[in-house]
mmCIF file of the N, C-alpha and C atoms, coordinates in Angstrom:
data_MODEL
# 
_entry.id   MODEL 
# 
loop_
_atom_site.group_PDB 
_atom_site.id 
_atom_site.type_symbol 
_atom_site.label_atom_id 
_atom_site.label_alt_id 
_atom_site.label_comp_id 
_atom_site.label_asym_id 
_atom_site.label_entity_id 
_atom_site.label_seq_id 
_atom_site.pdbx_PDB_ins_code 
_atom_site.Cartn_x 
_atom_site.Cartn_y 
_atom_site.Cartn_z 
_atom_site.occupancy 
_atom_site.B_iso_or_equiv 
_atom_site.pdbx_formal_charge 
_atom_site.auth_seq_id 
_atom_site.auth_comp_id 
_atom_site.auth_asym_id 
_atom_site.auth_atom_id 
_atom_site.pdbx_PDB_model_num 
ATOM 1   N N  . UNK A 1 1  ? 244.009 68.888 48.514 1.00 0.00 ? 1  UNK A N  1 
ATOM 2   C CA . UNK A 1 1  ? 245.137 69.116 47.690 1.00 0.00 ? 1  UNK A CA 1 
ATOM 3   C C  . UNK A 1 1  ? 245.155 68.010 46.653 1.00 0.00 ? 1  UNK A C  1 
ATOM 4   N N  . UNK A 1 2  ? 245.545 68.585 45.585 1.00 0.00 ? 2  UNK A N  1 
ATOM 5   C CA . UNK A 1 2  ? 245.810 67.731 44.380 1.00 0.00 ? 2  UNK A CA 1 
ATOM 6   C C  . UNK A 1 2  ? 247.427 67.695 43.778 1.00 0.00 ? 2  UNK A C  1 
ATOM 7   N N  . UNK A 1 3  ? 247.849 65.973 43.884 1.00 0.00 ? 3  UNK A N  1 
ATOM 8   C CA . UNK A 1 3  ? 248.950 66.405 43.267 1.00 0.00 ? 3  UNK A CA 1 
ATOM 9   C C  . UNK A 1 3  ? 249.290 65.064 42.246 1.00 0.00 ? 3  UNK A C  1 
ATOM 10  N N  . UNK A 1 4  ? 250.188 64.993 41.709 1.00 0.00 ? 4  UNK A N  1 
ATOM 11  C CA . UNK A 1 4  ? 250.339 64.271 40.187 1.00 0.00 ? 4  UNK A CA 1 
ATOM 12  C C  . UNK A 1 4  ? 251.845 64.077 40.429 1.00 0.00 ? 4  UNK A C  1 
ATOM 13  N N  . UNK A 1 5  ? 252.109 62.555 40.927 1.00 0.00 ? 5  UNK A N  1 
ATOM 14  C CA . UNK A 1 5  ? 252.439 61.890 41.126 1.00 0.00 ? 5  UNK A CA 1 
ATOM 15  C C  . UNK A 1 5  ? 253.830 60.556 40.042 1.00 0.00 ? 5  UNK A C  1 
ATOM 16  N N  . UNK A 1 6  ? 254.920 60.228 40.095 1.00 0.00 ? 6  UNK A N  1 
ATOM 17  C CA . UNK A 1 6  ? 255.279 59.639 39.392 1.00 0.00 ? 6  UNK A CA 1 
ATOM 18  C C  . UNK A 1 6  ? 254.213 57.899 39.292 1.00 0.00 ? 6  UNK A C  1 
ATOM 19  N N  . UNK A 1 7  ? 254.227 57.680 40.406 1.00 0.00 ? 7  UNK A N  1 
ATOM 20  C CA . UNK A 1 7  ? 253.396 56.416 40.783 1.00 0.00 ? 7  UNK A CA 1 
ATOM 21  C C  . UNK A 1 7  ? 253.255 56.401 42.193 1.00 0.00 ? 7  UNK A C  1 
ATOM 22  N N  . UNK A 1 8  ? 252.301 55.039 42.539 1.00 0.00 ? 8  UNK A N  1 
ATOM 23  C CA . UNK A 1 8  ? 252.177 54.931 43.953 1.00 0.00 ? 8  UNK A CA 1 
ATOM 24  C C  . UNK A 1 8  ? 253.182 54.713 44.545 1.00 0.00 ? 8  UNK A C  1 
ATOM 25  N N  . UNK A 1 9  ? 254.768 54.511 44.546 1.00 0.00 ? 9  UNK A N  1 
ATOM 26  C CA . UNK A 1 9  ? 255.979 54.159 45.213 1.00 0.00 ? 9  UNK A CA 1 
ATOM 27  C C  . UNK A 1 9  ? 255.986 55.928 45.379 1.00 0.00 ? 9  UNK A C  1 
ATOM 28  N N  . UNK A 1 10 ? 255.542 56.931 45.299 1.00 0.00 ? 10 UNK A N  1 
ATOM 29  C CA . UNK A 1 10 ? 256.168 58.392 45.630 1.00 0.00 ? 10 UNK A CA 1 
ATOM 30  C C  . UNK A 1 10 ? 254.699 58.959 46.395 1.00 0.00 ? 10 UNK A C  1 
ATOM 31  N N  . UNK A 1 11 ? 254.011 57.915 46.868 1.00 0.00 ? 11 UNK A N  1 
ATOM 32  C CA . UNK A 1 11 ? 252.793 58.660 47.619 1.00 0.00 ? 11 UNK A CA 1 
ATOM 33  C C  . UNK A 1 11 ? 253.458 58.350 49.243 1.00 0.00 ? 11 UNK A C  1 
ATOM 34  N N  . UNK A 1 12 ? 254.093 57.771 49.897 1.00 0.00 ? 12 UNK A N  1 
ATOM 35  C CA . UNK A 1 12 ? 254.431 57.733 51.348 1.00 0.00 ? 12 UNK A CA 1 
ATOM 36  C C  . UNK A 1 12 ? 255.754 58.487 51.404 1.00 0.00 ? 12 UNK A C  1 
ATOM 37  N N  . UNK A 1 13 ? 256.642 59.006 50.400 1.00 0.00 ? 13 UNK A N  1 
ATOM 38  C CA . UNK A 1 13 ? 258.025 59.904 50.749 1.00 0.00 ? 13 UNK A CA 1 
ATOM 39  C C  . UNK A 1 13 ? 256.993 60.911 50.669 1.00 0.00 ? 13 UNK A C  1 
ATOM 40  N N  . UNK A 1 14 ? 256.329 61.708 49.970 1.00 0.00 ? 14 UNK A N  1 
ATOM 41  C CA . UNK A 1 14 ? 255.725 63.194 49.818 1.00 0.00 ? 14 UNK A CA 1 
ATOM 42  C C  . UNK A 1 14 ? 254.737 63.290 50.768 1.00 0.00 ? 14 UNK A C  1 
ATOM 43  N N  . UNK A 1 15 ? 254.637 62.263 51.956 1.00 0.00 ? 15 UNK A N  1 
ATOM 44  C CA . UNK A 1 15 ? 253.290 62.657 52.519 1.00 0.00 ? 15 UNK A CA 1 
ATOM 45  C C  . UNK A 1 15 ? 254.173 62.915 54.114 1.00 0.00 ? 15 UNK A C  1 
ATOM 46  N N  . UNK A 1 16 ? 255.538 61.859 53.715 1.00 0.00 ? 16 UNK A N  1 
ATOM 47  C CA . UNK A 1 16 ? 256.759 62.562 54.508 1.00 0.00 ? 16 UNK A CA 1 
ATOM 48  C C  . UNK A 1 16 ? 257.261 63.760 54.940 1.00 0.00 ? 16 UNK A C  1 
ATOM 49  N N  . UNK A 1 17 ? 257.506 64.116 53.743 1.00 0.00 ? 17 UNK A N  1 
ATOM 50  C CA . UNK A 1 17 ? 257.591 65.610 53.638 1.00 0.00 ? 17 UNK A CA 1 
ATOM 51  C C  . UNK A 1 17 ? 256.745 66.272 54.028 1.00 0.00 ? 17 UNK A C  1 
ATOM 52  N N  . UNK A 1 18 ? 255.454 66.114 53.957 1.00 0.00 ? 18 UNK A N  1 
ATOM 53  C CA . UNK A 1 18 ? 253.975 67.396 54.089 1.00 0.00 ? 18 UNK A CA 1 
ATOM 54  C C  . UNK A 1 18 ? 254.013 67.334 55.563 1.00 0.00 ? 18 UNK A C  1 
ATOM 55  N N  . UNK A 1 19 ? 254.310 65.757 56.034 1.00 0.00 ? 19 UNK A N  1 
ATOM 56  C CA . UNK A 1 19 ? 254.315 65.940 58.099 1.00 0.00 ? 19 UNK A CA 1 
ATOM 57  C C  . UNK A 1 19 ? 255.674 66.683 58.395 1.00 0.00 ? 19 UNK A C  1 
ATOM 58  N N  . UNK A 1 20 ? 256.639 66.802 57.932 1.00 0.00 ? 20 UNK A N  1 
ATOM 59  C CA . UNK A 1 20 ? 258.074 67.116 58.301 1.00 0.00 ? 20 UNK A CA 1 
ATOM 60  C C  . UNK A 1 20 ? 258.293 68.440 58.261 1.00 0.00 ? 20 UNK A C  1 
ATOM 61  N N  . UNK A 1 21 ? 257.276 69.726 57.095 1.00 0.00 ? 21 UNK A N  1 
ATOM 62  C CA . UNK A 1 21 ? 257.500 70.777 57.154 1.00 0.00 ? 21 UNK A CA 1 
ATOM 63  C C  . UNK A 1 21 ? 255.961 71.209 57.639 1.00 0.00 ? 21 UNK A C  1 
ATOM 64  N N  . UNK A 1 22 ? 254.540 69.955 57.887 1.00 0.00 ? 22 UNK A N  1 
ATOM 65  C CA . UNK A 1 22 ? 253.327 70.773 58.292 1.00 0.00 ? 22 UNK A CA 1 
ATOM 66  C C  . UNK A 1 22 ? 252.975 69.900 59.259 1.00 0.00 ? 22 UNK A C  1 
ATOM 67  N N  . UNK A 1 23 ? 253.996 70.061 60.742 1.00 0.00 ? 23 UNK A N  1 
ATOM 68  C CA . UNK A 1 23 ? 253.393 68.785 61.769 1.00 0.00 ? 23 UNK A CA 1 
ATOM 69  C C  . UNK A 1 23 ? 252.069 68.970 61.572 1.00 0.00 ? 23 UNK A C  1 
ATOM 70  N N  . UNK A 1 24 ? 251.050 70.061 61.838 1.00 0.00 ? 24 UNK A N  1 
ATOM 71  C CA . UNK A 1 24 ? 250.044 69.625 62.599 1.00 0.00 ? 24 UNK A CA 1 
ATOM 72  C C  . UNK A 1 24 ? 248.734 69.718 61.813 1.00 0.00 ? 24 UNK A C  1 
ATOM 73  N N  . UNK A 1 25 ? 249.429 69.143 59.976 1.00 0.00 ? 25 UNK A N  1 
ATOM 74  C CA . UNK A 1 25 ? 248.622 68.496 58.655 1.00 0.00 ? 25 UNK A CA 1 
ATOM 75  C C  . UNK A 1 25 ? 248.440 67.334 59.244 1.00 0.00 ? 25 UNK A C  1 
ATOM 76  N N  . UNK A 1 26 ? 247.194 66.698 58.902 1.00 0.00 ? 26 UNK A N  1 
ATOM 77  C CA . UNK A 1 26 ? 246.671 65.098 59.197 1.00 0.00 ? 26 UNK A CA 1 
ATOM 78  C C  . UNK A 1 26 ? 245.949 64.993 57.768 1.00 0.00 ? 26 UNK A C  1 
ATOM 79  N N  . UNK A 1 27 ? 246.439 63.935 57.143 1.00 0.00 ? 27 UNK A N  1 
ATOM 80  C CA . UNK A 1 27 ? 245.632 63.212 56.393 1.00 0.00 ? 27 UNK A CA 1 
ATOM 81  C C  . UNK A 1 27 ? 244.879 63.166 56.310 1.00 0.00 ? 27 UNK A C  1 
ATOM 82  N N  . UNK A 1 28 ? 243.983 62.954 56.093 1.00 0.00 ? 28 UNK A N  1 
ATOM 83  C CA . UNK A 1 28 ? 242.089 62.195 56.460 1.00 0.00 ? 28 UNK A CA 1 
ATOM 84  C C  . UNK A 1 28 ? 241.912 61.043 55.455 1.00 0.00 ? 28 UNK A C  1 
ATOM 85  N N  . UNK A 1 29 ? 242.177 61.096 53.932 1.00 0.00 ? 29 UNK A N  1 
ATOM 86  C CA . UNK A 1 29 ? 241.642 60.565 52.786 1.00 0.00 ? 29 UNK A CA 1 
ATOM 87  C C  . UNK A 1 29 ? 242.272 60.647 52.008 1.00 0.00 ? 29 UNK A C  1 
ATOM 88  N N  . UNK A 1 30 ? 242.471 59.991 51.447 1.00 0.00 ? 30 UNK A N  1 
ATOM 89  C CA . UNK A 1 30 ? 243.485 59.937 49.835 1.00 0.00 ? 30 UNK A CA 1 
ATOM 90  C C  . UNK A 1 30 ? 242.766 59.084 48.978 1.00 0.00 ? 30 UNK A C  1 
ATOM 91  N N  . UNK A 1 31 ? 243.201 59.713 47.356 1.00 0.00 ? 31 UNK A N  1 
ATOM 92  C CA . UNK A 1 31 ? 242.292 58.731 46.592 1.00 0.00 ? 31 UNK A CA 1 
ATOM 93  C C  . UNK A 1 31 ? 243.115 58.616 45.428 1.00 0.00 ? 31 UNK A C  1 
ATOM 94  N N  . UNK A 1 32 ? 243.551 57.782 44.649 1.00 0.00 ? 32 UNK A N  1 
ATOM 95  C CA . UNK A 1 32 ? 244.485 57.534 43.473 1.00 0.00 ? 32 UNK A CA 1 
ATOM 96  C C  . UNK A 1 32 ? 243.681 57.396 42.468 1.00 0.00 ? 32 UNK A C  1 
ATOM 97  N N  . UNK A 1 33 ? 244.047 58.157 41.605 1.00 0.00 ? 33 UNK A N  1 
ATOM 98  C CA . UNK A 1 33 ? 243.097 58.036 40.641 1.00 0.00 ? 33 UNK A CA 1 
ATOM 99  C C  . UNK A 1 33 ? 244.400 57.340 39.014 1.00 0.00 ? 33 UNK A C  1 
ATOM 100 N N  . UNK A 1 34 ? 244.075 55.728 38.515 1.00 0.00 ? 34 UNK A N  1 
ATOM 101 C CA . UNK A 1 34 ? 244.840 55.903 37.720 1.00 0.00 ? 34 UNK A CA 1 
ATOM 102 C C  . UNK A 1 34 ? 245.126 55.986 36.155 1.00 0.00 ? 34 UNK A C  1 
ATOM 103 N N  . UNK A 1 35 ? 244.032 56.974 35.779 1.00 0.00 ? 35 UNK A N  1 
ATOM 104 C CA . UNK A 1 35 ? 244.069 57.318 34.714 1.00 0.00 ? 35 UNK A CA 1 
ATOM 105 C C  . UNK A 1 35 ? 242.947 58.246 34.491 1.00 0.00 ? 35 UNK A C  1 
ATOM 106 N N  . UNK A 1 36 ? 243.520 59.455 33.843 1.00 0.00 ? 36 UNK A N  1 
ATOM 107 C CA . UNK A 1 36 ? 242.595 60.389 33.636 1.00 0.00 ? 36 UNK A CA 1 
ATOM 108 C C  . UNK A 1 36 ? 242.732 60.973 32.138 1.00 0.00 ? 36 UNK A C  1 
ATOM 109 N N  . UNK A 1 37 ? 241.435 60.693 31.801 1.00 0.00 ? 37 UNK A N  1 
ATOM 110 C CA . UNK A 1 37 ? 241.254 61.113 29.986 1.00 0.00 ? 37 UNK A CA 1 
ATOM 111 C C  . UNK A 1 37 ? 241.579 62.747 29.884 1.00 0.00 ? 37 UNK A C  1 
ATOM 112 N N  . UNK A 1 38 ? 241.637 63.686 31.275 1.00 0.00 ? 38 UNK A N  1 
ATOM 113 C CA . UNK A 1 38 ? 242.246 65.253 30.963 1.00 0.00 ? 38 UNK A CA 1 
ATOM 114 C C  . UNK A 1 38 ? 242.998 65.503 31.879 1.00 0.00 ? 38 UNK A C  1 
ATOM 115 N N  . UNK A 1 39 ? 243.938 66.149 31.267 1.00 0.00 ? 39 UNK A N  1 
ATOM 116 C CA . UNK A 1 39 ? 244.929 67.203 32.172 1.00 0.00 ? 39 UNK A CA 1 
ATOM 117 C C  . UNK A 1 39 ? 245.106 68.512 31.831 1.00 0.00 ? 39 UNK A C  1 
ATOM 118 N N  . UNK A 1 40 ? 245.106 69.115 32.809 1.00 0.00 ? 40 UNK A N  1 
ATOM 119 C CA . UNK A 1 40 ? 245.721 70.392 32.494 1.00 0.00 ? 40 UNK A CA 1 
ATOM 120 C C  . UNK A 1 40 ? 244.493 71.342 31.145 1.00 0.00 ? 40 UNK A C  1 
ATOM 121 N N  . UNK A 1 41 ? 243.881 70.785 30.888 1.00 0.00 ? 41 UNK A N  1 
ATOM 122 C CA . UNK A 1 41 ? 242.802 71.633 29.810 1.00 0.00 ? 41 UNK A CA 1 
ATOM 123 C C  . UNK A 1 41 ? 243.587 70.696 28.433 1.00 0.00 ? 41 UNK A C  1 
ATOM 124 N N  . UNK A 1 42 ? 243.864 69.457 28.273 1.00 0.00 ? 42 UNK A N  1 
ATOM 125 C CA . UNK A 1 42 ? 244.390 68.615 27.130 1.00 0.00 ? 42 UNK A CA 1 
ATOM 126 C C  . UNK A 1 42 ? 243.830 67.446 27.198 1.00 0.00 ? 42 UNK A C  1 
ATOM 127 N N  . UNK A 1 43 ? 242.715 66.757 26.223 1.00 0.00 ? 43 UNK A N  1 
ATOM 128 C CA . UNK A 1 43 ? 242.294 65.518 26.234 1.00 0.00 ? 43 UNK A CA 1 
ATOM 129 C C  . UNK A 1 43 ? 243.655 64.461 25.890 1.00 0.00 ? 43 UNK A C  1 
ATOM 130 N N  . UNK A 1 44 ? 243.381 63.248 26.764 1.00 0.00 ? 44 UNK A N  1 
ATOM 131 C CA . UNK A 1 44 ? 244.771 62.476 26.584 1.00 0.00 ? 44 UNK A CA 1 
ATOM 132 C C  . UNK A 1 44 ? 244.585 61.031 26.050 1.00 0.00 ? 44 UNK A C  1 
ATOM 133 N N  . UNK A 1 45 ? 244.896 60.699 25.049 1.00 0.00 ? 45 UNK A N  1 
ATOM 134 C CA . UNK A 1 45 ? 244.715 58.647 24.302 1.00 0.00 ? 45 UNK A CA 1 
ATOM 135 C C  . UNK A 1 45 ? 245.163 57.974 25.435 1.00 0.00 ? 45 UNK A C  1 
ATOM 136 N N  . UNK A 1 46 ? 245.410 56.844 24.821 1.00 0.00 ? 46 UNK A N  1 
ATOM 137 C CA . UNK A 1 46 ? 245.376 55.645 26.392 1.00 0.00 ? 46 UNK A CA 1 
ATOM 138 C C  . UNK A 1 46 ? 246.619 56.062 26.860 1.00 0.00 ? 46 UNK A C  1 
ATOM 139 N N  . UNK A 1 47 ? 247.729 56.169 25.978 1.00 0.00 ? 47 UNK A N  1 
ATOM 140 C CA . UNK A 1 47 ? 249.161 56.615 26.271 1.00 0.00 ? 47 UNK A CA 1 
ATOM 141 C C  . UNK A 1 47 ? 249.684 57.554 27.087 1.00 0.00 ? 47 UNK A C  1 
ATOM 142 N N  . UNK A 1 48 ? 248.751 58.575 27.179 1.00 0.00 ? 48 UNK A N  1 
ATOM 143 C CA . UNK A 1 48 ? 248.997 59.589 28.372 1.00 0.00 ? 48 UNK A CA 1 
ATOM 144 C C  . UNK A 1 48 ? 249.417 60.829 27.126 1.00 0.00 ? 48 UNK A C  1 
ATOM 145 N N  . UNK A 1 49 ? 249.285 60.672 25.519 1.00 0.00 ? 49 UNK A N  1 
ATOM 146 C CA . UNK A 1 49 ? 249.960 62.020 25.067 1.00 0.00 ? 49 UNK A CA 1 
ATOM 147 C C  . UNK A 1 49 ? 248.605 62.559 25.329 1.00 0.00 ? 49 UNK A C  1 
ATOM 148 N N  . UNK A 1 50 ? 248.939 64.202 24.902 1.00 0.00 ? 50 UNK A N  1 
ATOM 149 C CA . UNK A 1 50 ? 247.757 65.042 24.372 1.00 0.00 ? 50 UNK A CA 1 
ATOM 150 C C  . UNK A 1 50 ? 246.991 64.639 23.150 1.00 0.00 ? 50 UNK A C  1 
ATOM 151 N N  . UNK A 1 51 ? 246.474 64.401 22.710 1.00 0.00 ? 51 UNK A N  1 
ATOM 152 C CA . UNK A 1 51 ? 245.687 64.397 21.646 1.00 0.00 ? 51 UNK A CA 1 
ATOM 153 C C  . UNK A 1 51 ? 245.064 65.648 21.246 1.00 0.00 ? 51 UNK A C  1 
ATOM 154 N N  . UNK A 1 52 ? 244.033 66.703 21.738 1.00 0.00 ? 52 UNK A N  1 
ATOM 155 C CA . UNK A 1 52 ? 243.620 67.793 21.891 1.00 0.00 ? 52 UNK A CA 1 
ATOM 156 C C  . UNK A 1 52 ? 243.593 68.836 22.860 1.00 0.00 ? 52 UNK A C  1 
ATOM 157 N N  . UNK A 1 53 ? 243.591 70.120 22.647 1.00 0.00 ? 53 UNK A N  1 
ATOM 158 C CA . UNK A 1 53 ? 243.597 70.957 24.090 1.00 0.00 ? 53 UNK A CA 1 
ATOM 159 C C  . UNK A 1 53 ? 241.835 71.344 23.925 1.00 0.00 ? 53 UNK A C  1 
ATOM 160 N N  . UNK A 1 54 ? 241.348 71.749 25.072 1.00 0.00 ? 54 UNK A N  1 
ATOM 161 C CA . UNK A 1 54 ? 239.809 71.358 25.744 1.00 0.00 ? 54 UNK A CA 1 
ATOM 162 C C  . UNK A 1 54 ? 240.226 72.923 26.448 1.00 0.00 ? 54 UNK A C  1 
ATOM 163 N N  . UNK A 1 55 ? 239.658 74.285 26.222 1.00 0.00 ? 55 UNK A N  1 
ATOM 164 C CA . UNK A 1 55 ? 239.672 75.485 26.593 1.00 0.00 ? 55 UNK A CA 1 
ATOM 165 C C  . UNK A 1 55 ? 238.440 74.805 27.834 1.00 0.00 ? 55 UNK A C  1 
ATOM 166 N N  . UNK A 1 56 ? 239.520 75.870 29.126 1.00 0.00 ? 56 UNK A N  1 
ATOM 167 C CA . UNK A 1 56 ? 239.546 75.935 30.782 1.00 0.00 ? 56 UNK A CA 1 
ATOM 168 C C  . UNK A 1 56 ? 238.441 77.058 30.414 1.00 0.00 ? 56 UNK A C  1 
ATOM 169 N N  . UNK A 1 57 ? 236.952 76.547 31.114 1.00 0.00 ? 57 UNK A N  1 
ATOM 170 C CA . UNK A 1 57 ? 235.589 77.542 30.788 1.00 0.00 ? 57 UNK A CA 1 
ATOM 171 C C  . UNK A 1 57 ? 236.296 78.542 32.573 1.00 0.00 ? 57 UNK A C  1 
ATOM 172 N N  . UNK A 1 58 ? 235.972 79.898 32.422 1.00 0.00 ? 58 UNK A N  1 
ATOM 173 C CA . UNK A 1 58 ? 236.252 80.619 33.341 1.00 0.00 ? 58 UNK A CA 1 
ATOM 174 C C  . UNK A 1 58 ? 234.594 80.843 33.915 1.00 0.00 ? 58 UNK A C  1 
ATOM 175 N N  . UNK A 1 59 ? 234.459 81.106 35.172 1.00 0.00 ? 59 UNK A N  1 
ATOM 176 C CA . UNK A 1 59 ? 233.213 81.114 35.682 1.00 0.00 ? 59 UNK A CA 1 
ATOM 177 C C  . UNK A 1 59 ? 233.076 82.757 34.884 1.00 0.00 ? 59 UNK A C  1 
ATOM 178 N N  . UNK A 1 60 ? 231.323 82.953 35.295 1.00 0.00 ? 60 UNK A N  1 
ATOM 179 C CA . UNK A 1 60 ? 230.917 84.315 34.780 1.00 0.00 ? 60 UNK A CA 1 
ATOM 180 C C  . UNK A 1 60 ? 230.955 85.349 35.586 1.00 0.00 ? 60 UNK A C  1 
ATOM 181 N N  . UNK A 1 61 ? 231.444 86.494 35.048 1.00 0.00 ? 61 UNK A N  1 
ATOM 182 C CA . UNK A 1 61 ? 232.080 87.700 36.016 1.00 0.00 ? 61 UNK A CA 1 
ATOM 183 C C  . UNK A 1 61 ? 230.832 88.060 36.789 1.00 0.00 ? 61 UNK A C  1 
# 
């Protein structure tokens, strides 16, 4: 699972939640990643805006 995060202070309440409504989810690995040049199909400057949108390639039918 991938999820996008305010900061690392909201990674131990939401992992709260995932045991509280999926007891018998276990963790294994987590990895923070903190900064990523794309989101969502939008290249992003240091600032986090969009700068450009980057078309989502669809696999071949």
């Amino acid at each position: 699972m991938m999820v996008w995060l305010h900061g690392l202070h909201a990674v131990d309440p939401f992992e709260a939640v995932l045991a509280e409504r999926f007891p018998l989810l276990e963790v294994r690995d987590r990895t923070v990643v903190l900064r990523s040049p794309k989101r969502m199909g939008w290249l992003l400057d240091d600032a986090g805006r969009a700068t450009r949108r980057v078309p989502l390639a669809l696999p071949p039918p």
